[in-house]
C-alpha positions in Angstrom: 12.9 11.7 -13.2 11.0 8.3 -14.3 11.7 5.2 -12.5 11.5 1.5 -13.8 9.6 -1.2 -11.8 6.9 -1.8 -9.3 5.9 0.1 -6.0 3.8 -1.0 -3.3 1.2 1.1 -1.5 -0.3 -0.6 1.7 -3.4 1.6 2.6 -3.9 2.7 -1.2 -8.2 3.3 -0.8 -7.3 6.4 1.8 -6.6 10.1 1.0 -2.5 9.8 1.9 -2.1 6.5 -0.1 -4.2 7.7 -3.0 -1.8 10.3 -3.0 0.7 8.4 -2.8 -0.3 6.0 -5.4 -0.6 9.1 -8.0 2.5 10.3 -7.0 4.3 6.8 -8.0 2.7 6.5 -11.0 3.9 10.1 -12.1 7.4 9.1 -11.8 6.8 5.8 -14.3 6.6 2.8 -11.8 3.3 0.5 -11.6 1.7 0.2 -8.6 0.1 -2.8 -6.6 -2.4 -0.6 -4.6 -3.3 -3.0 -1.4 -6.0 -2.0 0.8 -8.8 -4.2 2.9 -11.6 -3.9 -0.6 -8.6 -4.1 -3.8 -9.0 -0.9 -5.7 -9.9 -1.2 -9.3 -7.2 -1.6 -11.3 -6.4 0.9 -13.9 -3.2 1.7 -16.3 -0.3 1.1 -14.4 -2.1 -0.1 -11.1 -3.2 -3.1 -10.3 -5.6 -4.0 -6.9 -4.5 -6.4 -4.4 -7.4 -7.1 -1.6 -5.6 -7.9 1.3 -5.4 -7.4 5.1 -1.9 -6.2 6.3 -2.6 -7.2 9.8 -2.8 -10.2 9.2 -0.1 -12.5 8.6 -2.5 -14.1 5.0 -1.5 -10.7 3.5 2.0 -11.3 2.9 1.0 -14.3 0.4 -1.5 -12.4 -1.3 1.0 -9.3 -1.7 3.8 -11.7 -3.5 0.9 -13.0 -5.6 0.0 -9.4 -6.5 3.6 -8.6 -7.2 4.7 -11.9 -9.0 3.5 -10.4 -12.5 5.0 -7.1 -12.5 7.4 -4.9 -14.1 11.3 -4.6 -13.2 12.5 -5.0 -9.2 10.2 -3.6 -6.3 11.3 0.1 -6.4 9.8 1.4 -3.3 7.0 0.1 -0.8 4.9 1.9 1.5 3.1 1.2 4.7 0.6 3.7 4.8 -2.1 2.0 6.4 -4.3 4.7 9.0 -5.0 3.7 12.3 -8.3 3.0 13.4 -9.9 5.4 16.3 -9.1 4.5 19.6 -10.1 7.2 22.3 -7.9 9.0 24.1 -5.4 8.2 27.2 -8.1 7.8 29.7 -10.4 6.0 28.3 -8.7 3.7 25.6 -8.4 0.1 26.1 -5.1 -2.1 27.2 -5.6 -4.3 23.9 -6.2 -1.2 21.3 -2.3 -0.8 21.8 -1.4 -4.1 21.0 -4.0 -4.2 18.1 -2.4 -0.6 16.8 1.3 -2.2 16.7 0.4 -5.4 15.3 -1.5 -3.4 12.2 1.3 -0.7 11.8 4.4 -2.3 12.7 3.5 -6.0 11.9 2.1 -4.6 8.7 5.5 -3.1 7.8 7.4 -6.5 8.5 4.8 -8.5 6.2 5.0 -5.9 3.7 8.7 -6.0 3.6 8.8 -10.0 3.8 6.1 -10.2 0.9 8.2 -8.1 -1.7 11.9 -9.0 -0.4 13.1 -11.3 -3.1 12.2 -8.4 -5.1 14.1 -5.5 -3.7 17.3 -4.5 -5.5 19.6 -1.7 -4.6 18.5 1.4 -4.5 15.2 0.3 -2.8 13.4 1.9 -0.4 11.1 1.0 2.1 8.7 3.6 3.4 6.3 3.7 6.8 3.8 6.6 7.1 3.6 7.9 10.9 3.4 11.2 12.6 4.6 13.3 14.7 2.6 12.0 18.1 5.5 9.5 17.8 7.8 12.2 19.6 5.1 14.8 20.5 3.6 12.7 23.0 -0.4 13.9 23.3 -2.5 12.0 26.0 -5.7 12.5 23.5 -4.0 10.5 20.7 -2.4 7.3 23.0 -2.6 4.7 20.0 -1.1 6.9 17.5 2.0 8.3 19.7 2.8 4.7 20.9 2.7 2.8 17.7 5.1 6.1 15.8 7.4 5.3 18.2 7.4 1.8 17.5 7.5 2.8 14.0 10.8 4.6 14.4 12.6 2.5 16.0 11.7 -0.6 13.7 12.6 1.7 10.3 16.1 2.3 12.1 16.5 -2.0 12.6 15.3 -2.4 8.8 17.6 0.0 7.7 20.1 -1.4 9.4 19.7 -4.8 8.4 18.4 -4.2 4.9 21.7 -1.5 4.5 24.1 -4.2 3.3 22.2 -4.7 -0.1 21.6 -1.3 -0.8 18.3 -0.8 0.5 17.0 2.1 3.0 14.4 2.5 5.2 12.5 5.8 6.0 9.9 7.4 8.2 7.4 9.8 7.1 6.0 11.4 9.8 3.1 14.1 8.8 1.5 16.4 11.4 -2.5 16.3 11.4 -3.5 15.9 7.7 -6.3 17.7 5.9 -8.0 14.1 5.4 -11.5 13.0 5.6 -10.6 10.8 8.1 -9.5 14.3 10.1 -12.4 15.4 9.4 -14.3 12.7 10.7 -12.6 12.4 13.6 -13.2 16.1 14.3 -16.8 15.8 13.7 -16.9 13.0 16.8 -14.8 15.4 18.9 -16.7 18.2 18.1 -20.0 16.5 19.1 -18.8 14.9 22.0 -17.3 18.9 23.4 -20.5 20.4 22.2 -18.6 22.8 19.6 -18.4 22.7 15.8 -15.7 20.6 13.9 -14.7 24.0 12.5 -13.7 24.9 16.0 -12.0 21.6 16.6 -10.1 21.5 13.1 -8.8 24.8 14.2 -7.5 24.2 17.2 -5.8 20.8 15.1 -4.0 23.5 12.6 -3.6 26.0 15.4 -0.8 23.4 16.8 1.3 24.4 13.8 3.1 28.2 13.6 2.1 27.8 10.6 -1.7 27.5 11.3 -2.6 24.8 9.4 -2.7 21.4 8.6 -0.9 19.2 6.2 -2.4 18.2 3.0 -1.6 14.4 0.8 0.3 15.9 -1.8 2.5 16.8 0.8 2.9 13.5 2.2 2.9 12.2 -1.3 5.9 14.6 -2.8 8.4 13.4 0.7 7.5 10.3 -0.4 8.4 9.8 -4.0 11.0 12.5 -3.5 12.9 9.3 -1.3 13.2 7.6 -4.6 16.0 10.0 -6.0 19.5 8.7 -5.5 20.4 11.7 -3.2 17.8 10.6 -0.3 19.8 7.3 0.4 21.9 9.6 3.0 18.4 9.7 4.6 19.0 6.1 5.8 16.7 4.9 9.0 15.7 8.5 9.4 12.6 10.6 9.8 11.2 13.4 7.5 8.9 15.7 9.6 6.3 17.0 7.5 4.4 18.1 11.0 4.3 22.4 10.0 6.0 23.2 12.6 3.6 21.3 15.1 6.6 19.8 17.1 8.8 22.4 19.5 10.8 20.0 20.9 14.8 19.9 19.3 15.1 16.0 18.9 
């Protein structure tokens, strides 16, 4: 199906909003592809440099936007979360900083495009599934997910009278380079290999493995067919498995 108009990817340089971004632009719509460096802007995408925890990024969104194509079809807040440490050792103020960048980055993104929105839009967070799997070795992460959740249910909610929903995306452990990364500090700090640590990461899912960006980017643009508006203010749990727990 090929869409008419814009979509916004917050978080556009990483491997999920890369993803993303191609996944948009194979279903017709340009892209303003925001992230902290703009990416270069190519046909059908154009770079936006801008901050989204900080409240000068909602300006420079609108500016991005103001020249493009047809009503904002679809945004996405897909902004990772920087590394944190886990329970014990993680401090007070990461959490605060973790909220303000995913949460407060959804609310500017939505308040930078929302003269734009028409029905049938969507408005998209990325999280994951620490958001109702609580794990003490990813604090930031489960906190600010739940956050996440509950502010997608208010926007749909509010947003519902004019036609617009609000989702959640919440992917298990992704096969990223930023997993990868991550890993590799783990690994050191345990004295084992990142192979090791990666496998006990896909070893969560029954599955036994780990979720991959096209993945994450086909729930995504899959919200944009008329069908997923029953999908209001809910999550999609592309976690393989990972979580046990019934709701």
């Amino acid at each position: 199906m090929t869409e008419r108009g814009t979509a916004v990817v917050v978080g556009a340089s990483g491997a999920l909003g890369s993803a993303i971004t191609a996944g948009l632009r194979g279903r017709g719509l340009h892209v303003v592809a925001v992230a902290r460096t703009a990416p270069e802007d190519s046909d059908g995408v154009t770079g936006c440099a801008a901050d989204i925890g900080t409240d000068d990024a909602t300006a420079a969104i609108a500016a991005a936007v103001a020249g493009t194509p047809g009503p904002v079809r679809m945004v996405v807040q897909a902004t990772g979360l920087p590394p944190a440490g886990p329970l014990e050792r993680i401090e007070p103020d990461a959490l605060g900083r973790a909220v303000a960048l995913k949460c407060g980055g959804l609310l500017r993104l939505v308040r930078a495009v929302d003269d734009r929105l028409a029905e049938g839009s969507r408005v998209v967070a990325l999280g994951g599934h620490f958001g109702v799997e609580p794990a003490p070795y990813a604090c930031a992460a489960g906190v600010t997910n739940a956050g996440l959740a509950n502010l997608v249910r208010q926007l749909s909610t509010a947003l519902g009278p004019r036609g617009i929903t609000a989702h959640l995306v919440a992917p298990g452990p992704a096969d990223t380079p930023r997993l990868r990364g991550l890993s590799a500090d783990a690994a050191a700090a345990r004295g084992v290999t990142v192979e090791e640590v990666l496998a006990e990461r896909a070893a969560e899912s029954p599955l036994g493995r780990l979720v991959t960006p096209d993945e994450v980017a086909w729930a995504v643009t899959t919200l944009l067919d008329p069908q997923a508006g029953a999908l209001a203010g809910s999550t999609l749990s592309l976690d393989v498995g990972a979580r046990r727990g019934i709701f």
